[in-house]
Backbone as CSV, one residue per row, in Angstrom:
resi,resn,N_x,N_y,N_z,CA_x,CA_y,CA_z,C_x,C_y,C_z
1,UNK,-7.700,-0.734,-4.611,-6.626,-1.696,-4.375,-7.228,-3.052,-4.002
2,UNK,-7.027,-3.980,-4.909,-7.657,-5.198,-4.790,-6.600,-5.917,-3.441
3,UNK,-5.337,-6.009,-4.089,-4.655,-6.553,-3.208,-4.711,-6.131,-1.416
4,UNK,-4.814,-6.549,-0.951,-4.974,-6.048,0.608,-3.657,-6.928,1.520
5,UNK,-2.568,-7.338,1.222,-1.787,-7.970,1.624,-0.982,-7.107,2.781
6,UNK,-0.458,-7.089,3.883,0.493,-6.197,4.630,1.445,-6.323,5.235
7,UNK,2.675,-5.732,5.380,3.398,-6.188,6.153,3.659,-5.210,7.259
8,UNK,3.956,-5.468,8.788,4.419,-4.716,9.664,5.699,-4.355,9.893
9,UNK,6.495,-3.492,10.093,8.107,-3.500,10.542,8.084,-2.578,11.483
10,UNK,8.481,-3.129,12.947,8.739,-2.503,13.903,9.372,-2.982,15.133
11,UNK,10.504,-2.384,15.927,11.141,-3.359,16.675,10.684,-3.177,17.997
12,UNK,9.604,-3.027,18.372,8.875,-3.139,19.357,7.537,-4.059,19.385
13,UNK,7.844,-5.368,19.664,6.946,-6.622,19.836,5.234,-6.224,20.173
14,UNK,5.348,-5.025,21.266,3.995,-4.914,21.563,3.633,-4.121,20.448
15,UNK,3.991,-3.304,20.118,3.463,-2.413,19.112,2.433,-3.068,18.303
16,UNK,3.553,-4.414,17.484,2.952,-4.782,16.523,1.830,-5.811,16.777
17,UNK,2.046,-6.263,18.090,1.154,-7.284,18.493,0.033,-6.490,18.182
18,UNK,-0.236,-5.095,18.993,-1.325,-4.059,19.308,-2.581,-4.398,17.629
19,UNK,-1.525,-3.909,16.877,-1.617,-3.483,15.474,-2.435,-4.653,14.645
20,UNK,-1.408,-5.952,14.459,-1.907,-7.014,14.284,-3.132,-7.848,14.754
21,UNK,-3.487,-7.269,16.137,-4.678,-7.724,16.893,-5.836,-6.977,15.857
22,UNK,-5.876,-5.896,15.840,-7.015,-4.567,15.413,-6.757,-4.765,13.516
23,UNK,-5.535,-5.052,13.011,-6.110,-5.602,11.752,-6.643,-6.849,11.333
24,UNK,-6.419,-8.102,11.892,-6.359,-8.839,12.182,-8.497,-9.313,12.571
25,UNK,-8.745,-7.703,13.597,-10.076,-8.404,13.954,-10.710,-7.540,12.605
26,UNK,-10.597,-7.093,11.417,-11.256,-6.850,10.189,-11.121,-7.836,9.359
27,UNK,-12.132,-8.389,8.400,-11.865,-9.505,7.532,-11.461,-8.199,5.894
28,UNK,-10.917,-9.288,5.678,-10.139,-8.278,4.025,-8.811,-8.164,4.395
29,UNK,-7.893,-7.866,5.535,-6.486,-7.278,5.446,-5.738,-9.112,5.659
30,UNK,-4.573,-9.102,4.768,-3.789,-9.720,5.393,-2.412,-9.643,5.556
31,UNK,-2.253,-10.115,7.063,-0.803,-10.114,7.580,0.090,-10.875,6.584
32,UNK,0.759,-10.273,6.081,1.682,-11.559,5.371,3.270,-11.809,6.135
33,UNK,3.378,-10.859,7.005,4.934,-10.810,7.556,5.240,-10.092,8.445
34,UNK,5.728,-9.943,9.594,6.315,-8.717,10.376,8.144,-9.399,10.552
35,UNK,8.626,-7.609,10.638,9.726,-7.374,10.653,9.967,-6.367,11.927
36,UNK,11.660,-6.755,12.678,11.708,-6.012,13.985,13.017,-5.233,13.412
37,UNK,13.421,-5.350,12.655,14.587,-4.278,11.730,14.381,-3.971,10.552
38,UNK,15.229,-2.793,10.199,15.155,-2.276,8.829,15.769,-3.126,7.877
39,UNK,16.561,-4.009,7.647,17.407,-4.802,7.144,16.141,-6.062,6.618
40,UNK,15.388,-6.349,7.789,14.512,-7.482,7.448,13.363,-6.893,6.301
41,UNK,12.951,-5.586,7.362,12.058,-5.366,6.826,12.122,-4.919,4.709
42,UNK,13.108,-4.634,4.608,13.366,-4.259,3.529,13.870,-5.613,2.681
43,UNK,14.482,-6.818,3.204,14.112,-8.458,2.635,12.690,-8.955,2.199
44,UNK,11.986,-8.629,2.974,10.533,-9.396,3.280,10.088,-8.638,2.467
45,UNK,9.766,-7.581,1.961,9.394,-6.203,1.193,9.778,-6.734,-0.040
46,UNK,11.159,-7.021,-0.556,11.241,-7.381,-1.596,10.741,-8.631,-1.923
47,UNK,10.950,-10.209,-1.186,10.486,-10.848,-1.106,8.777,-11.363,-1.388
48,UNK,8.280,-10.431,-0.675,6.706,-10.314,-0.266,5.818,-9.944,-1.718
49,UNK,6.882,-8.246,-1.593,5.853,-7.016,-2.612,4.203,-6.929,-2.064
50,UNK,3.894,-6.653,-0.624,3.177,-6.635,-0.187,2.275,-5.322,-0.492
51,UNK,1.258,-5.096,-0.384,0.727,-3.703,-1.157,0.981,-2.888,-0.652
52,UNK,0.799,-2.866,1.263,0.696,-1.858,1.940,2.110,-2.115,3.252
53,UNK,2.766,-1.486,3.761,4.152,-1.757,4.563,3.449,-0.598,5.419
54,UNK,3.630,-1.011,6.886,3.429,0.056,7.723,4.948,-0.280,8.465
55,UNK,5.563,1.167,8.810,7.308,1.340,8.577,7.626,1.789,9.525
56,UNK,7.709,1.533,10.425,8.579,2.509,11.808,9.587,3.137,10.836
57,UNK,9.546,4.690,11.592,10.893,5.252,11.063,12.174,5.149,11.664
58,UNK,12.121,4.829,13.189,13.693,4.790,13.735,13.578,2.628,14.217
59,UNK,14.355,2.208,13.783,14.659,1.052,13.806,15.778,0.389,14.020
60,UNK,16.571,-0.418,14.646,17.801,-0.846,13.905,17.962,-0.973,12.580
61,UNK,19.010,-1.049,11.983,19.995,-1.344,10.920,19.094,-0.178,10.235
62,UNK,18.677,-0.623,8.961,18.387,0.820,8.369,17.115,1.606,9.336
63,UNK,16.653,2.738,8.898,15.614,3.353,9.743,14.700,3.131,8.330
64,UNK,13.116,3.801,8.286,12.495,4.157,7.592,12.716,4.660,6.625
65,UNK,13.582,6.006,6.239,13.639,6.940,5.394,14.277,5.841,4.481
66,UNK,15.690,4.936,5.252,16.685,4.536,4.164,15.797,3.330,3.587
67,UNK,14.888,2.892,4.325,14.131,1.257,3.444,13.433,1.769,2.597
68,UNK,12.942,3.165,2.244,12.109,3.586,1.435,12.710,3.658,0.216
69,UNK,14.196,4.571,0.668,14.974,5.109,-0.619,15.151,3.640,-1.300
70,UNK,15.654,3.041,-0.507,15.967,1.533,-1.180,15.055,1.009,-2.239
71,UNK,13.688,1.188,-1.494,13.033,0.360,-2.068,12.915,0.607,-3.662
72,UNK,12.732,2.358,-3.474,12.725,3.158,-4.394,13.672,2.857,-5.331
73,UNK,14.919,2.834,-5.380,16.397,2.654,-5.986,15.556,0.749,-6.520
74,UNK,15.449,0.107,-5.962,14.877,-1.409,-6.549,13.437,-1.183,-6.888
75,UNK,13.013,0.096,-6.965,11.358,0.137,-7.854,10.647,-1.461,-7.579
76,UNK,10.821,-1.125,-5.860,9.781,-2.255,-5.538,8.540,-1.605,-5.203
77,UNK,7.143,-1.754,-5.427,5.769,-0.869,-4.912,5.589,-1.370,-3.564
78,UNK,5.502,-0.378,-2.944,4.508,-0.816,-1.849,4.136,0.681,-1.236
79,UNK,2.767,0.095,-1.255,2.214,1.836,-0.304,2.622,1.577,0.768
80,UNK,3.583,3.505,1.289,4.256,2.353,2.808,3.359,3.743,3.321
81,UNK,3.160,3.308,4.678,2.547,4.472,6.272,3.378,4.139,6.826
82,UNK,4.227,5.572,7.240,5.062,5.452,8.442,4.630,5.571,9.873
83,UNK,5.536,4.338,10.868,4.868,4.506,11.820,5.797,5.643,12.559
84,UNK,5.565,6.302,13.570,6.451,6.945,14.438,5.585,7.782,15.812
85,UNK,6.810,7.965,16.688,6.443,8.736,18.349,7.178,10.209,17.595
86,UNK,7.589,10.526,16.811,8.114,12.028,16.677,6.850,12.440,15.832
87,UNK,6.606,13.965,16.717,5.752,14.891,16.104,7.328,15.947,15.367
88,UNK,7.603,15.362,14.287,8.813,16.235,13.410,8.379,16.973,12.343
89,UNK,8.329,17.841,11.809,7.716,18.535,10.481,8.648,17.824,9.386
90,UNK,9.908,18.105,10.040,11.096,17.939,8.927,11.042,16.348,8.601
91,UNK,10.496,15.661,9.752,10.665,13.931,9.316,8.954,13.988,8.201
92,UNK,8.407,14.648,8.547,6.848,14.884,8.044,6.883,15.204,6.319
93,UNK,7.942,15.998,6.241,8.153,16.690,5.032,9.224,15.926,4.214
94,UNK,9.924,15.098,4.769,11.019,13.863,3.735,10.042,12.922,3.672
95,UNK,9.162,13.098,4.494,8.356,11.562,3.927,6.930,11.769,2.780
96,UNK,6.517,13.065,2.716,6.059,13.683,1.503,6.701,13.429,0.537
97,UNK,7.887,14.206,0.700,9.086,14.013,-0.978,9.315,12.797,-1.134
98,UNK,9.372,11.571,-0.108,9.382,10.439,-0.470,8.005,9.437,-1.216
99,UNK,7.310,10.003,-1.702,5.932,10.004,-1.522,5.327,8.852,-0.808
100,UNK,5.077,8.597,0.133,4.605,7.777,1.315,3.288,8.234,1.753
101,UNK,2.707,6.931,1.504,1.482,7.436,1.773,0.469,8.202,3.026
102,UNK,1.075,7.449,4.219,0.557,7.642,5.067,1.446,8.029,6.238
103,UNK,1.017,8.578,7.616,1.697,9.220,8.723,1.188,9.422,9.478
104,UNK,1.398,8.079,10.723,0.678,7.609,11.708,1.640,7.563,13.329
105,UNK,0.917,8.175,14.406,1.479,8.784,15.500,1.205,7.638,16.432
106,UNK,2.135,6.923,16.525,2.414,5.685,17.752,1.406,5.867,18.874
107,UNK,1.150,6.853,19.360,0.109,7.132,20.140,-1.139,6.727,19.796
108,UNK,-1.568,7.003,18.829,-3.149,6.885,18.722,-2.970,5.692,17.021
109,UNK,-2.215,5.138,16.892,-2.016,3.893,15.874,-2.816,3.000,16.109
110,UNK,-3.105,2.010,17.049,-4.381,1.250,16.944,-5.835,1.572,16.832
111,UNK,-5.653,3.159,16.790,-7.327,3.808,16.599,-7.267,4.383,15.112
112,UNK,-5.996,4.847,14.412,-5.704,4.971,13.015,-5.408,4.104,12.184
113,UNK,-4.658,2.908,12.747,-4.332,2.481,11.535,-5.622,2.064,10.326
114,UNK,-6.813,1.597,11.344,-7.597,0.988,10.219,-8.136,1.877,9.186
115,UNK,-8.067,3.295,9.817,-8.339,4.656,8.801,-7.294,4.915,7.610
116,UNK,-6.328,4.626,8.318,-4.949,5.030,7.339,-5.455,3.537,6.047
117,UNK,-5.241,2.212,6.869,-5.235,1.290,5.537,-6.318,1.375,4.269
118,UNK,-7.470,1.838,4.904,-8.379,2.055,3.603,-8.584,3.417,3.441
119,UNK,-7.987,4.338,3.396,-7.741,5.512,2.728,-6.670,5.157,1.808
120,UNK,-5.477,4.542,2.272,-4.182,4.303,1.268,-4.186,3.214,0.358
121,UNK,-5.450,2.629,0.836,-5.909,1.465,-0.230,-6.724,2.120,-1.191
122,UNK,-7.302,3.380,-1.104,-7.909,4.037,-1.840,-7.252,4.725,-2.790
123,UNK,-5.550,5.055,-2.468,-5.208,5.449,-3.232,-4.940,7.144,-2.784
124,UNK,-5.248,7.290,-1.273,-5.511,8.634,-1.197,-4.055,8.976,0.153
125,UNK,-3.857,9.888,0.686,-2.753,10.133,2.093,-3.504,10.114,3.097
126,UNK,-2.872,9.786,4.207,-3.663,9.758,5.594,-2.664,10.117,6.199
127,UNK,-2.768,10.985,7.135,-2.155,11.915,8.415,-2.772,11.461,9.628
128,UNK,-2.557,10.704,10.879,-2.766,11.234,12.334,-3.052,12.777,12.495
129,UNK,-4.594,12.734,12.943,-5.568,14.057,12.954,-4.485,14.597,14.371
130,UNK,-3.862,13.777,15.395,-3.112,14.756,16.243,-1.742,15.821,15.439
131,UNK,-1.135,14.574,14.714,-0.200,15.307,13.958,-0.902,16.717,13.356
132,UNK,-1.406,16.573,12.503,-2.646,17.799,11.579,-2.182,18.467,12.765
133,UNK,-3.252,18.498,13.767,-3.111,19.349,15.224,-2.076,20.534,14.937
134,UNK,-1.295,19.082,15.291,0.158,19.589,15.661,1.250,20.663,14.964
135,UNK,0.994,20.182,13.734,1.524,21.450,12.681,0.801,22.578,12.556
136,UNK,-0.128,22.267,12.576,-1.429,23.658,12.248,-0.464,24.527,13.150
137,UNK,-1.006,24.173,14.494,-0.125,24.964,15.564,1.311,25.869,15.705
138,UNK,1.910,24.488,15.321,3.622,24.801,15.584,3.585,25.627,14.144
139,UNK,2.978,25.593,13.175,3.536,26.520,11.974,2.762,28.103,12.563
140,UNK,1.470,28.329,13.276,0.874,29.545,13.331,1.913,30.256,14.494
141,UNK,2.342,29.599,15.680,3.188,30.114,16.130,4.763,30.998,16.010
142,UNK,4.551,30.934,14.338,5.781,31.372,13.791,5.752,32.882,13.301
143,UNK,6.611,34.029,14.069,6.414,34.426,13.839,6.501,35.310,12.236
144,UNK,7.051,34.833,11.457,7.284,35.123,9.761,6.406,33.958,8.942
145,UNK,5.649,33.543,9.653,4.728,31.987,8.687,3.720,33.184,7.409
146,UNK,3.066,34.242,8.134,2.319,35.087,7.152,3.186,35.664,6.542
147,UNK,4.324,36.548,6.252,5.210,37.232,5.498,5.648,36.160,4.372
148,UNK,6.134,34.826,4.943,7.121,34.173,4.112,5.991,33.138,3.297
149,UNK,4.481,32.935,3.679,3.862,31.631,2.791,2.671,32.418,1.819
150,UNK,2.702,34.069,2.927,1.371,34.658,1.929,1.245,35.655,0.764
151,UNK,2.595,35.317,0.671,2.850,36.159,-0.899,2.353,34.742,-1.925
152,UNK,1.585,35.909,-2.588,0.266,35.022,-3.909,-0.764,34.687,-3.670
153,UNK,-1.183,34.559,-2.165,-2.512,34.036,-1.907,-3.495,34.872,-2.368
154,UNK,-3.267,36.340,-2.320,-4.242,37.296,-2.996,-4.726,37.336,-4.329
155,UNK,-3.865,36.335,-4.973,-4.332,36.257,-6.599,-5.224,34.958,-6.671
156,UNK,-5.807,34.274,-5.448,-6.397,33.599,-5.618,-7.686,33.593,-5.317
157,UNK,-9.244,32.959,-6.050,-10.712,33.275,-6.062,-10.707,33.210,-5.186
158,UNK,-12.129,33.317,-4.268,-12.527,32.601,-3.480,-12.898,31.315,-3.199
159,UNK,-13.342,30.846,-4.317,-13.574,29.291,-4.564,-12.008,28.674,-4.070
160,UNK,-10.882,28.926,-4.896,-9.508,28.745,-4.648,-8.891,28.913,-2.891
161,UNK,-9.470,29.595,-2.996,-8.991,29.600,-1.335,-10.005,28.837,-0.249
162,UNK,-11.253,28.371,-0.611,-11.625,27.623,0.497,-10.982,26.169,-0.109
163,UNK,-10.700,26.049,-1.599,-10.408,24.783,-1.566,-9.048,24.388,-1.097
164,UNK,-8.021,25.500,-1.173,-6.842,25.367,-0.370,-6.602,25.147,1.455
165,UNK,-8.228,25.774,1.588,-8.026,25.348,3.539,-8.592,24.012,3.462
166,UNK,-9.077,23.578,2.738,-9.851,21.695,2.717,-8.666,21.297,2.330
167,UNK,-7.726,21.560,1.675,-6.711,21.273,0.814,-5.827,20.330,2.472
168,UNK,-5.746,21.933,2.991,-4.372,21.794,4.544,-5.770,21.360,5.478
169,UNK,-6.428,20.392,5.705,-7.256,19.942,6.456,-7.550,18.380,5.691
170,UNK,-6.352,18.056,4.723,-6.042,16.800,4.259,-7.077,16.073,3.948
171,UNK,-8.156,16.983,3.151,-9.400,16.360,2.469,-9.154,15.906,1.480
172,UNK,-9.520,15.225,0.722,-9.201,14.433,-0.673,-10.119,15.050,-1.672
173,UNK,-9.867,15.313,-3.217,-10.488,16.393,-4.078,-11.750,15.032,-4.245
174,UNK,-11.995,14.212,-3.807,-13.658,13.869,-3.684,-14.644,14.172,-2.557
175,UNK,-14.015,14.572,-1.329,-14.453,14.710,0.080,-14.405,16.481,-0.526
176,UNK,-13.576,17.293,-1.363,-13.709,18.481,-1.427,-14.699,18.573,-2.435
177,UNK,-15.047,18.022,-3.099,-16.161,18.443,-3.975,-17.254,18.188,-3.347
178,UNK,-17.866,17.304,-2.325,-18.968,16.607,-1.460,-18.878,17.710,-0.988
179,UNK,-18.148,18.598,-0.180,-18.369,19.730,1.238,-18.890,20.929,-0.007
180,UNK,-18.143,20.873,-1.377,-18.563,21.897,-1.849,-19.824,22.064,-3.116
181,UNK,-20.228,20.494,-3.028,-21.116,20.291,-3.446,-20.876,20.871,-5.247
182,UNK,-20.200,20.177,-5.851,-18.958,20.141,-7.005,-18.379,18.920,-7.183
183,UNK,-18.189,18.590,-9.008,-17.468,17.360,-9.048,-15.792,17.645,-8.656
184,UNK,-15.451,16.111,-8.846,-14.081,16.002,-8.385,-12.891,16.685,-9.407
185,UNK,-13.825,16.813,-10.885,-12.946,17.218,-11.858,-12.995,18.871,-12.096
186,UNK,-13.564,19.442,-10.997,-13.761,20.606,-10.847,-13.159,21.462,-10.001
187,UNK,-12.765,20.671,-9.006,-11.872,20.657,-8.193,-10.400,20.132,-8.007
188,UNK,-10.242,19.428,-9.067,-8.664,18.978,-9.753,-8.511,20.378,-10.336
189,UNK,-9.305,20.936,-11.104,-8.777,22.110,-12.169,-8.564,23.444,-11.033
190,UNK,-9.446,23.359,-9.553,-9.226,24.525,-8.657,-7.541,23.976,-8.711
191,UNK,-6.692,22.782,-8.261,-5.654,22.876,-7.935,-4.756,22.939,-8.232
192,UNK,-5.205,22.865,-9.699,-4.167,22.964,-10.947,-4.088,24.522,-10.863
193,UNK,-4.745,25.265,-11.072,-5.199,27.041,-11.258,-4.182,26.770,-10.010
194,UNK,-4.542,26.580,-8.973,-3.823,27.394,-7.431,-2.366,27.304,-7.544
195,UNK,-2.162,25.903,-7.995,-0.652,25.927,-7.964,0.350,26.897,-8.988
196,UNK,-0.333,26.725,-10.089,-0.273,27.885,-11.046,-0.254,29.173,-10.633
197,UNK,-0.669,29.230,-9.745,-1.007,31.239,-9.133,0.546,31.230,-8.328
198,UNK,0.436,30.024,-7.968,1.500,30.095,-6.662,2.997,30.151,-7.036
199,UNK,2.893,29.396,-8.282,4.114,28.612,-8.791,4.517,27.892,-8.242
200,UNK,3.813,26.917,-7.483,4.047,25.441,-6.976,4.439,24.474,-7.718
201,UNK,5.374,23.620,-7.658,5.645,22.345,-8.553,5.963,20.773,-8.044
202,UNK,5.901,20.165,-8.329,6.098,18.979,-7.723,4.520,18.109,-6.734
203,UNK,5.148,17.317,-6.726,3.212,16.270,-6.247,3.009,16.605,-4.990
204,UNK,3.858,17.509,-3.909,3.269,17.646,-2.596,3.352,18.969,-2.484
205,UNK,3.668,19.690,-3.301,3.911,21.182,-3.149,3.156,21.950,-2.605
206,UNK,1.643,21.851,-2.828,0.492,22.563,-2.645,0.025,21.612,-1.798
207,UNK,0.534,20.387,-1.157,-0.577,20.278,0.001,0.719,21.288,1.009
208,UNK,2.032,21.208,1.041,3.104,21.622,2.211,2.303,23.640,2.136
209,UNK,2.284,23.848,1.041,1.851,25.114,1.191,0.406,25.330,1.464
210,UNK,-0.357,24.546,1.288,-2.322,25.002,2.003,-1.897,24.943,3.805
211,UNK,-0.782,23.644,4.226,-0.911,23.667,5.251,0.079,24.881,5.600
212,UNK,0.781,25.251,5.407,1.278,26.979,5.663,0.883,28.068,6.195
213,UNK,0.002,28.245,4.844,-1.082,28.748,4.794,-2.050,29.017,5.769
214,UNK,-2.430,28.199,5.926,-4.112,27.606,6.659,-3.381,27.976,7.932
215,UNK,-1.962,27.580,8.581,-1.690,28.138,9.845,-1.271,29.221,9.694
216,UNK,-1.002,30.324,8.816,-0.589,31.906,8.948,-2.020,32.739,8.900
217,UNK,-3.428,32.051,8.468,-4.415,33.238,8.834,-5.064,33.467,10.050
């Protein structure tokens, strides 16, 4: 991503001050705009077409989810990272189907964001490693997570199944071929095969199910 342009939307002044300070002290990113509502933020967005939007999800006037759909419905681009204080699966999992790039935990945001922007400038997802945590957990604690995610896993290699726990440990199929010492196009075809075993469909299918997974063994 050549463009490095950004905009902030969040209606908490310090937040963004925080944010803006720590991108701000990297040369390459630029601020082009902050927004303290959903209403603005989704003006300036169109306005802007900034590459990267980092999005609070609860806001006045619209929240996150709805500036996305919008944007979506006006096929405006922008890689957005949501910002948010909810550890939610269910807010975790609309913002997958929304495909959004990134998902960053208000807590530890001035120590992520600069991870999140050049991973999503790469083109790749970034998760808050507490969040990760956090689901790993709250999904192993369930007691039907092995009954209901591990039907099919047995039809898969071994190769297939370590690449499905790198998979739910939100490695990228170039960071999975490096650990496995394998190209990247070797490891596209493990995930093509897996999803295939699984009957997975859709662009987040098989990461929602490695992380399942990875917490039912």
């Amino acid at each position: 991503m050549k463009d490095k342009t950004i905009l902030i939307a969040d209606d908490h002044p310090m937040i963004r001050h925080g944010l803006r300070k720590t991108i701000e002290s990297h040369e390459g990113w630029q601020i082009v705009a902050e927004a303290d509502d959903g209403n603005q933020a989704f003006e300036l967005i169109c306005k802007l077409r900034p590459a990267i939007t980092i999005l609070d999800i609860s806001m006045p006037g619209r929240n996150g989810f709805e500036v996305v759909r919008a944007l979506r419905q006006e096929r405006i681009e922008t890689s957005v990272i949501f910002l948010t204080m909810y550890r939610d699966e269910n807010f975790f999992k609309q913002a997958l189907d929304l495909e959004v790039r990134g998902y960053v935990l208000k807590e530890s945001a001035v120590m992520d964001v600069l991870t999140a922007l050049k991973t999503v400038a790469q083109g790749e997802h970034y998760t808050s490693p507490a969040l990760t945590s956090y689901l790993i957990k709250s999904r192993a604690a369930r007691p039907d997570a092995t009954q209901e995610h591990g039907l099919g896993v047995h039809l898969l290699s071994p190769a297939e199944r370590r690449v499905l726990d790198l998979i739910a440990e939100y490695k990228t199929s170039k960071d999975i071929a490096e650990e496995l010492n394998t190209s990247p196009r070797t490891v596209e075809t493990h995930r093509t095969n897996i999803a295939q075993k699984l009957g997975l469909h859709g662009r987040h299918a098989l990461m929602k199910f490695a992380l399942e997974h990875k917490s039912s063994e």
